[in-house]
N, C-alpha and C positions, 0 to 999 in steps of 0.2 A: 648317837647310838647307831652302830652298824648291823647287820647278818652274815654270816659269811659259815663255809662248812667248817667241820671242829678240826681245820690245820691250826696251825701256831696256836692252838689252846695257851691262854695264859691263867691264874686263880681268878682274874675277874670277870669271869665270862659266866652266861648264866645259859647250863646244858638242855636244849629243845629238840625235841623229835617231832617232823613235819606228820604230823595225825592223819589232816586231809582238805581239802578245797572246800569252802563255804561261799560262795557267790563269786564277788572281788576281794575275797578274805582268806587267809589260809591258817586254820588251826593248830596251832603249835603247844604240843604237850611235854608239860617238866617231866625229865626223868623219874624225878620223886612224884607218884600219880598222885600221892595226898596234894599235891600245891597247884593242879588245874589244868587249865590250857587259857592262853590267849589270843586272842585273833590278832594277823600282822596281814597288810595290804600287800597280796601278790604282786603287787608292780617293783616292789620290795625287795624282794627277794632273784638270788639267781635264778635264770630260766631250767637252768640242768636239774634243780631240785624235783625230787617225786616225794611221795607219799613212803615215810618210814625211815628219809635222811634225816642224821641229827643235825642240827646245827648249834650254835655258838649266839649270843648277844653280849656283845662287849659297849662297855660304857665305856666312850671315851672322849679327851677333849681335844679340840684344832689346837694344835702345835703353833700354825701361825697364830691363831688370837691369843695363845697364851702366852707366848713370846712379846706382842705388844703390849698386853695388861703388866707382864711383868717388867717392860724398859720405863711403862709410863709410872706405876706405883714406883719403882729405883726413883725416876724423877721427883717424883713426890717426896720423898723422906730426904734426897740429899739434896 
């Protein structure tokens, strides 16, 4: 899972607005206020970010390990 600011938006990212600094934690609020906030460890995060950037969380998986599970499962079945 990354952070990154809302460039190359794709549909699976999930939209956060930087709230505010909580210790070593910095609180991040969904667009949609009903759904919360959650805390994300500022060392996390780019430095440039301030208080009231949106950012982006995209799930996503390493290219490299998926490319070996997938030659070693190919191996497997033929």
């Amino acid at each position: 899972m990354g952070l990154s600011r809302n460039e190359n938006e794709d549909k699976y990212g999930v939209k956060l607005i930087l709230q505010s600094f909580e210790g070593r934690h910095a609180i991040l609020a969904f667009e949609d206020k009903e759904a919360g906030t959650i805390k994300w460890p500022i060392h996390k995060l780019p430095n440039e970010l301030k208080e009231g950037d949106k950012v982006t969380i995209k799930i996503q998986d390493n290219e490299e390990e998926y490319q070996m599970k997938r030659r070693l499962l190919e191996e497997l079945v033929n």
